[in-house]
C-alpha positions in Angstrom: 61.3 -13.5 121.2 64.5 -11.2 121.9 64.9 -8.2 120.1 68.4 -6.7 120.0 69.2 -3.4 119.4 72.5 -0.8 118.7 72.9 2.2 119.5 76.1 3.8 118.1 78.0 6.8 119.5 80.9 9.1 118.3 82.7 10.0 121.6 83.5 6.4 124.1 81.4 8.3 127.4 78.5 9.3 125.4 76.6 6.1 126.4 76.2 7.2 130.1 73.9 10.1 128.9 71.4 7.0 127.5 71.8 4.8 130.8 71.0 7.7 132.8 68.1 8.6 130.6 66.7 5.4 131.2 67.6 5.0 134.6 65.7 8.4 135.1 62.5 6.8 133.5 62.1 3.7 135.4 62.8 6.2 138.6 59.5 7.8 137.1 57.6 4.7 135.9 58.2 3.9 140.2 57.1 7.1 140.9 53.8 6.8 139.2 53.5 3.2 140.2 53.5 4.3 144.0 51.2 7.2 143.0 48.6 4.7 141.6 48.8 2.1 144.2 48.0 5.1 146.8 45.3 6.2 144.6 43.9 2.5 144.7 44.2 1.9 148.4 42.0 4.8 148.7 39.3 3.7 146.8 39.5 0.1 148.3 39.2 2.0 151.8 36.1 4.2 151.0 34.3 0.7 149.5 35.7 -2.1 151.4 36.8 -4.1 148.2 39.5 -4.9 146.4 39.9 -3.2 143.2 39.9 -6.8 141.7 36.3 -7.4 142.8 35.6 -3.5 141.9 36.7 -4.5 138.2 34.9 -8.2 138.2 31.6 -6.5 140.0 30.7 -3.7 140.6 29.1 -1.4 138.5 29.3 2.9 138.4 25.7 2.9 140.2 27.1 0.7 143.0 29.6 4.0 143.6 28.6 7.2 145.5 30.4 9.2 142.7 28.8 7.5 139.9 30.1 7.2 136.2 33.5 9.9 137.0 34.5 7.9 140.1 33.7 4.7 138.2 35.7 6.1 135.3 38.7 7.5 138.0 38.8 4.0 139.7 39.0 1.7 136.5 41.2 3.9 135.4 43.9 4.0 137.4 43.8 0.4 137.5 44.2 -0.2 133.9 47.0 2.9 134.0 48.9 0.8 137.3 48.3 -2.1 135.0 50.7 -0.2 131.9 53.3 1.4 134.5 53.9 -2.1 135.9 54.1 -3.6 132.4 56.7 -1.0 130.9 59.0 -1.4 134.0 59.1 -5.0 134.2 59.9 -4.5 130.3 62.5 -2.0 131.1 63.9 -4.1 134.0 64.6 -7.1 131.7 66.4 -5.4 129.4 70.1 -6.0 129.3 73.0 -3.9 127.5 76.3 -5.1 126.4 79.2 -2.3 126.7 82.1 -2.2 124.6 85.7 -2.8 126.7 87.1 1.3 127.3 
C-alpha cells in the first residue's frame, strides 16, 4: 500500500529545510545502527554465538551477567531490529518537487 503525502510551503526554497531534516535523521538512524551492531559483536565475542542463536536459545542463567546482560543483549537486538526497519522505511520513500 503507498501512502502519499503533501507538504505545502509559502516561500519556493523552504523545502530544503525538510530534506535536510530528514537527511539528518537517516544520518542518525546509521549512526545508531553502527552503534548497535558494535554493541552486538561484543556480546557475540564474550559468548561465542550469534545473537540469533542468543535469541532462539539461550536463557539469562546461561549469561555471566544474568537477567541485566540478558536484558542489555535482547535488547539491543530488538532496538537494531527498529533502527534498521525505520531506515529502510525512510530510504524507500520518494518526493516529487515542483519545477522552480
Amino acid at each position: 500500500m503507498t501512502t502519499r503525502m503533501v507538504i505545502e510551503f509559502d516561500e519556493a526554497q523552504a523545502y530544503r529545510s525538510v530534506l535536510s531534516a530528514i537527511d539528518a535523521y537517516k544520518q542518525r538512524l546509521k549512526a545508531g545502527i553502527a552503534r548497535g551492531r558494535r554493541q552486538l559483536a561484543l556480546f557475540e565475542e564474550r559468548y561465542g554465538v550469534s545473537t540469533d542463536h542468543f535469541l532462539t536459545h539461550m536463557a539469562a542463567e546461561d549469561l555471566t551477567g544474568g537477567d541485566v546482560e540478558y536484558v542489555e543483549w535482547a535488547g539491543e537486538a530488538k532496538l537494531l531490529g527498529s533502527l534498521e526497519t525505520e531506515l529502510a522505511e525512510l530510504e524507500q520513500a520518494r518526493y516529487e518537487l515542483p519545477e522552480l
